[in-house]
C-alpha positions as CSV (number, residue, x, y, z in Angstrom):
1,X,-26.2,31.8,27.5
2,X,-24.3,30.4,24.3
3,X,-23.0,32.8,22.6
4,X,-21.0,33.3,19.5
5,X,-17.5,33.2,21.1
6,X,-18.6,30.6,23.2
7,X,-18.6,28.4,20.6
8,X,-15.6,29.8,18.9
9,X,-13.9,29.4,22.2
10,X,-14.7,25.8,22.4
11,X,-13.9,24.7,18.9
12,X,-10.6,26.5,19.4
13,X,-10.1,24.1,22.8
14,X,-11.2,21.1,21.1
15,X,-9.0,21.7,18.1
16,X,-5.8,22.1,20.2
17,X,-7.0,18.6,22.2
18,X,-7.4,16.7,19.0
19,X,-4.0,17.8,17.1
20,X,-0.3,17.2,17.7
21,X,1.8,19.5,20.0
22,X,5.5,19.6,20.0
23,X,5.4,17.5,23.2
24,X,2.5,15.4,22.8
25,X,0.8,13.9,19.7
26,X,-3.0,15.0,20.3
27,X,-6.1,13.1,20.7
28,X,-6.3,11.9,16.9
29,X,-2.9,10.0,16.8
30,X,-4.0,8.4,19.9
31,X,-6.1,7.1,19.0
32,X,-4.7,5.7,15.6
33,X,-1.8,4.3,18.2
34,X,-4.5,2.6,20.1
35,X,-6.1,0.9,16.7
36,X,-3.0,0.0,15.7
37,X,-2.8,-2.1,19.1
38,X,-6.4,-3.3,19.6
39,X,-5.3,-6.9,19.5
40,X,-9.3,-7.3,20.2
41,X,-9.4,-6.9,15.9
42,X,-7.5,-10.3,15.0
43,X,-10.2,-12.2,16.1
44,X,-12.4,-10.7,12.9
45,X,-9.0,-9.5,11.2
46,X,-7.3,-13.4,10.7
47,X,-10.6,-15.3,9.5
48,X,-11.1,-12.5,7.4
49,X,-7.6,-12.0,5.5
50,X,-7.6,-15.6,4.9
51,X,-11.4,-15.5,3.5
52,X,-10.2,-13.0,1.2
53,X,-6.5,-14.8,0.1
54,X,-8.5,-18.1,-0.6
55,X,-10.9,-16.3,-3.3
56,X,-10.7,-18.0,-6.1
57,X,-8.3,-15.6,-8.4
58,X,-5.5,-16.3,-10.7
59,X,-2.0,-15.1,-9.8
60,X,-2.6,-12.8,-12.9
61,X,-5.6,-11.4,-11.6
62,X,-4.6,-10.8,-7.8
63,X,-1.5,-8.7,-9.3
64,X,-4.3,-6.6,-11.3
65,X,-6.2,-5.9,-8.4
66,X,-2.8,-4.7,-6.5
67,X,-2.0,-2.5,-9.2
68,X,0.9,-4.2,-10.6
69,X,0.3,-3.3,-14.2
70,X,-0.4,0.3,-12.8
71,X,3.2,0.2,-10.8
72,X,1.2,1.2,-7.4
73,X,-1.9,0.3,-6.0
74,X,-4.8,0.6,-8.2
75,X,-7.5,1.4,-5.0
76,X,-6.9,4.7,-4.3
77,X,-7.7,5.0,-8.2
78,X,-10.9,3.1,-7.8
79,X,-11.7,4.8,-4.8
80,X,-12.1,8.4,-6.7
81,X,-15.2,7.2,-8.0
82,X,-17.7,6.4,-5.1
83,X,-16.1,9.2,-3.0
84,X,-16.0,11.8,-6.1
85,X,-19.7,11.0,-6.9
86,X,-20.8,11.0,-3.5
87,X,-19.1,14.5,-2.6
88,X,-20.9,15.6,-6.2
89,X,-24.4,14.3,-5.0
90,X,-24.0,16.5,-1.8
91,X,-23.6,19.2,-2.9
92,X,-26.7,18.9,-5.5
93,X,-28.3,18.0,-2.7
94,X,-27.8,22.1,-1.7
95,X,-29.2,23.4,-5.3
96,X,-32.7,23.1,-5.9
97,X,-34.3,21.2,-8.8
98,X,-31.0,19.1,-8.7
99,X,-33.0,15.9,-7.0
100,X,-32.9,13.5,-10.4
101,X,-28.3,14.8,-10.9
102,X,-28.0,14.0,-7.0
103,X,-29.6,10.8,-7.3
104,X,-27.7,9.5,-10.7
105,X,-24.7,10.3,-8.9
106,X,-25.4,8.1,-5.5
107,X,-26.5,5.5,-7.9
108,X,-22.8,5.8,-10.0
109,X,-20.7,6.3,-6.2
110,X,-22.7,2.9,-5.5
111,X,-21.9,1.0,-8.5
112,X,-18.1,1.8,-7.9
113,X,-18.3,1.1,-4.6
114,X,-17.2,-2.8,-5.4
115,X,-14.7,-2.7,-7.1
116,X,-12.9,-0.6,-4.9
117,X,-13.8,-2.4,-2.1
118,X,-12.2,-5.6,-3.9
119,X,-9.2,-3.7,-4.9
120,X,-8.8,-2.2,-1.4
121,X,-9.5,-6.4,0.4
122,X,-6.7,-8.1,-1.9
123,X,-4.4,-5.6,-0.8
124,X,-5.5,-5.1,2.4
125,X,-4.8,-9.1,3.4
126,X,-1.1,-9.2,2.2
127,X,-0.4,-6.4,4.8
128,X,1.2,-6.5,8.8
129,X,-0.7,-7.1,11.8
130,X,-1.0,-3.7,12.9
131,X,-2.3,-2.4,9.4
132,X,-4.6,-5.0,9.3
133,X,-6.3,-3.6,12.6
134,X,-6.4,-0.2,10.9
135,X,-7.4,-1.7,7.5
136,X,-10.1,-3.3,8.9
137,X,-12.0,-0.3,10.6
138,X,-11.3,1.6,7.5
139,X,-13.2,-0.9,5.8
140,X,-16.3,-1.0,8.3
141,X,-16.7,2.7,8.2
142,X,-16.5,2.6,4.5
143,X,-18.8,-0.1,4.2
144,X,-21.4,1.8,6.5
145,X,-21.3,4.6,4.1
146,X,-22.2,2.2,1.7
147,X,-25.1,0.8,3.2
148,X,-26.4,4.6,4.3
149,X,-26.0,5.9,0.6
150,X,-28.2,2.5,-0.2
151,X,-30.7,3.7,2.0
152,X,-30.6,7.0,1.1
153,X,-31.6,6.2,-2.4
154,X,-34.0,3.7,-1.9
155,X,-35.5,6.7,0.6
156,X,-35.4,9.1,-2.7
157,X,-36.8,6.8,-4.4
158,X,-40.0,6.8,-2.5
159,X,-40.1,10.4,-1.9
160,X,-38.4,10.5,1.7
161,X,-36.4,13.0,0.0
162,X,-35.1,14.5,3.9
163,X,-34.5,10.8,5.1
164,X,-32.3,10.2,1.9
165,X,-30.4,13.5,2.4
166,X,-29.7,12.4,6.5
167,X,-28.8,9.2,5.1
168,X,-26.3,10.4,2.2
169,X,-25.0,13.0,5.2
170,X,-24.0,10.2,7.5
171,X,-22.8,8.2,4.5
172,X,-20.3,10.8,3.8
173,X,-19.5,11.7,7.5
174,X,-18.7,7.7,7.4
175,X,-16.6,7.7,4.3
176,X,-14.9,11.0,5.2
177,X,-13.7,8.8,8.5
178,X,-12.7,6.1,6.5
179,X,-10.8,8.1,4.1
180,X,-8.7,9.7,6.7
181,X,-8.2,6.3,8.4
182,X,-7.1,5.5,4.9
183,X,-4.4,8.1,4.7
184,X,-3.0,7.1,8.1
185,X,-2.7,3.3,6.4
186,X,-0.8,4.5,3.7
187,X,1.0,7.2,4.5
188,X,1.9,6.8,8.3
189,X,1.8,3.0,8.3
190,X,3.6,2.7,4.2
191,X,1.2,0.5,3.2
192,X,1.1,0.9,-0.4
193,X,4.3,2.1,-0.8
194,X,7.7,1.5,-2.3
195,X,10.0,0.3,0.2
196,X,13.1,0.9,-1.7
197,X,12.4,4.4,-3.7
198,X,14.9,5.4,-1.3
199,X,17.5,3.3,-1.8
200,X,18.5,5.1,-5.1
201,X,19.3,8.5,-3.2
202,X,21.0,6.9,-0.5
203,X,24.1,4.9,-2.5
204,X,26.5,7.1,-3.8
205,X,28.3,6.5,-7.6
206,X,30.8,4.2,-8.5
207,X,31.8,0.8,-7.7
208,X,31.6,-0.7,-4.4
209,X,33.4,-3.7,-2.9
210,X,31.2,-6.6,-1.4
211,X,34.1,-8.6,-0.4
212,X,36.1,-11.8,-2.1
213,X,33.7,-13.3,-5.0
214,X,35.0,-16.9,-3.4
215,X,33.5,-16.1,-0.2
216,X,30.2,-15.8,-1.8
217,X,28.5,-19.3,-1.6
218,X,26.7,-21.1,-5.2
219,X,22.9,-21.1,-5.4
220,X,21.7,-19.5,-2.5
221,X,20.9,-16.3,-1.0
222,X,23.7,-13.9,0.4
223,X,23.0,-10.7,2.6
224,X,25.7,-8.5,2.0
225,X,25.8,-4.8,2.7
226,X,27.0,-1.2,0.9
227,X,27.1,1.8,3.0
228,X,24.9,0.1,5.9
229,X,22.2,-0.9,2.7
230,X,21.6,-4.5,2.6
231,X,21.7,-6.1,-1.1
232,X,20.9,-9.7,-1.6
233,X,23.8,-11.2,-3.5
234,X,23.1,-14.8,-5.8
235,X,26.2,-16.9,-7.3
236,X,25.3,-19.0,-10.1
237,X,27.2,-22.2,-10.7
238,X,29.1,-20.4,-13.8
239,X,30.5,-17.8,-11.5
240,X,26.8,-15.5,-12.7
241,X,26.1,-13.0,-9.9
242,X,22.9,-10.7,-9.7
243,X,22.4,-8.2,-6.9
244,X,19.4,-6.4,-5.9
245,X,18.0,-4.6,-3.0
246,X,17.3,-7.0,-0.4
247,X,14.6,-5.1,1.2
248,X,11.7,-6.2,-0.5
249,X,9.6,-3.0,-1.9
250,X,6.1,-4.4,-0.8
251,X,6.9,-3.7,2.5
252,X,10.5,-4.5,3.3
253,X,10.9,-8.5,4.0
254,X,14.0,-9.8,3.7
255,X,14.6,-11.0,0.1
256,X,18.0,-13.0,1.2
257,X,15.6,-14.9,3.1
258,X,13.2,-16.3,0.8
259,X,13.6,-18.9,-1.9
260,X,15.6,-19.3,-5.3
261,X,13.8,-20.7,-7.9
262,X,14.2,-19.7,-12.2
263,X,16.2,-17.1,-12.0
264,X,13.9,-15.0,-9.3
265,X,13.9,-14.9,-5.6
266,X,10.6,-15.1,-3.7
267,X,9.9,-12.7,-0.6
268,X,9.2,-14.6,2.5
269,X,6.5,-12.5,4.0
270,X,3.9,-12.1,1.2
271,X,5.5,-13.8,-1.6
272,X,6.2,-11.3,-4.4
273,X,8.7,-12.7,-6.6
274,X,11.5,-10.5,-8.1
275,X,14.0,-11.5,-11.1
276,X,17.7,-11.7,-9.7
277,X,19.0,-10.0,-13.3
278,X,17.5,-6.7,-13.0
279,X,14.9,-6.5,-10.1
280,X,11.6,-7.0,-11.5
281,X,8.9,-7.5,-9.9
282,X,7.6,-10.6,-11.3
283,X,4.7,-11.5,-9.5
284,X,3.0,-9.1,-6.8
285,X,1.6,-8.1,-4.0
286,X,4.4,-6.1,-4.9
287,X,3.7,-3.2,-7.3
288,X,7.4,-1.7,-7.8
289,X,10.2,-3.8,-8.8
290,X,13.7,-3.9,-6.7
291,X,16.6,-1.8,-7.3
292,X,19.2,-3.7,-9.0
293,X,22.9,-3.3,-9.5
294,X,25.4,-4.0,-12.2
295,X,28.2,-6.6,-10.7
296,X,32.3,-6.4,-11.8
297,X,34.7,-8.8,-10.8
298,X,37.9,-7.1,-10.4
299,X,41.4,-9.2,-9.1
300,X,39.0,-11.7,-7.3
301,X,36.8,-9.1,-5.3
302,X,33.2,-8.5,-6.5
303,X,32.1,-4.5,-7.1
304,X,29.2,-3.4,-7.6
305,X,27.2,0.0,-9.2
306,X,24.0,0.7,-8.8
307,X,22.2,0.3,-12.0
308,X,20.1,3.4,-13.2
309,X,17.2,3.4,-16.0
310,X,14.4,0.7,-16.3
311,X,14.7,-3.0,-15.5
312,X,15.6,-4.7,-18.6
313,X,15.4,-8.4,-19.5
314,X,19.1,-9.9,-19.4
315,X,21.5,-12.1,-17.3
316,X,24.8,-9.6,-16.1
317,X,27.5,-10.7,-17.4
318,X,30.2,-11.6,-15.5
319,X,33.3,-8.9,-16.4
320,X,36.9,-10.1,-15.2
321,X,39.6,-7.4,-15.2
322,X,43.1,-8.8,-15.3
């Protein structure tokens, strides 16, 4: 017989299976460990990311859909729509007389639906291997809420007001799953976020030496490092230096490899483009701009400060203390 601590009992057990112990994660971040490793996902994840990078959008509008004019991603903006709607319309969905609110509000979580599903693609596809796995599955079970809260209002609209209810209950068990999926993208996996907002906290005031400003070569990229922080280092051919964070804050490529062209240096992974002068972020997928430092040459040997306030349109000049 089932009783009332029985099933308190085995909630209990099947809570302490699912989270994290001090010596074991639980059965939840196994499982995102083995999503992040399915390799069985590239199949639909590769044609896919490439479907979606040869859309035809401008330059200007792919950086609107990432969220550059925003300074982070605009999807989890877009997203509050659908998912705020659809949480509203279930719980009209408890209150009688409320059939005509609960079905105006499916009807609004459906028309957002798109473009935060087109927000959430563009940035999905400039994204690692291992997010894309876990970007993809968020998308599925997103997209099967979708088509459940489609059904559930066509069902309303016919008068299968129980089917539509099922319907809109699975839709929001689907997007609840999605949503948490979501959270372990962006917040266990970075994707999303600022790769550098460290980097302010972590180089301490004043000047630092990177060495002898002849050993710094003309026109190309230089790694060089301050306090084990790497900071790409550019010589112009009239002795102009610029030095920003090298890790690029879409999600950490190496700026000192990519490419110098006009002043700005592309990223070699997803090719956001930054200004060498004071870090901006140019062109995205990258949403925040690079931290960037103000340079000194003093007796020969090139110092540098990290530069505080907002990225500002100028070349550094080049100061020479005698």
């Amino acid at each position: 017989m089932i009783t009332a601590e029985t099933t308190t009992a085995q909630v209990r057990s099947a809570l302490r299976r699912a989270l994290p112990k001090n010596e074991r994660p639980g059965l939840v971040l196994r499982a995102m460990g083995r999503l992040e490793r399915a390799s069985v996902l590239d199949a639909v994840a590769g044609p896919l990311r490439r479907g979606v990078q040869s859309l035809p959008l401008s330059r200007a509008a792919r950086d609107a859909l990432h969220g550059k004019w925003l300074g982070h991603p605009v999807h989890p903006v877009m997203v509050q729509v659908p998912v705020g709607a659809w949480l509203s319309s279930a719980v009209l969905d408890l209150v009688p007389g409320a059939k005509v609110p609960s079905r105006v509000l499916i009807a609004v979580g459906l028309a957002g639906a798109g473009p935060a599903a087109l927000t959430g693609w563009v940035d999905w596809a400039d994204t690692h291997k291992e997010q894309l796995r876990v970007g993809l599955v968020h998308a599925v079970l997103n997209q099967a809420g979708v088509v459940c809260y489609a059904g559930s209002l066509g069902a309303r609209l016919i008068g299968r007001e129980k089917t539509g209810r099922l319907l809109a209950l699975a839709g929001l068990t689907a997007i609840g799953a999605g949503g948490a999926i979501g959270g372990h993208l962006a917040f266990r996996q970075a994707s999303g976020a600022n790769h550098t907002e460290s980097f302010p906290h972590l180089v301490s005031p004043g000047w630092h030496s990177l060495g002898e400003l002849a050993t710094v070569p003309l026109g190309r990229p230089e790694r060089r490092m301050i306090e084990d922080l790497a900071v790409l280092v550019v010589r112009d051919a009239d002795d102009t230096l610029s030095v920003i964070a090298d890790h690029c804050s879409h999600l950490g490529g190496p700026l000192s490899e990519g490419t110098i062209s006009d002043g700005c240096v592309t990223c070699p992974w997803h090719g956001s483009v930054f200004r060498l002068s004071d870090g901006w972020n140019v062109e995205g997928p990258a949403t925040a701009p690079q931290p960037a430092f103000d340079v000194r040459v003093t007796d020969g040997e090139v110092e540098v400060r990290l530069r505080r306030g907002t990225p500002r349109r100028s070349r550094l000049a080049l100061t020479r203390n005698r």
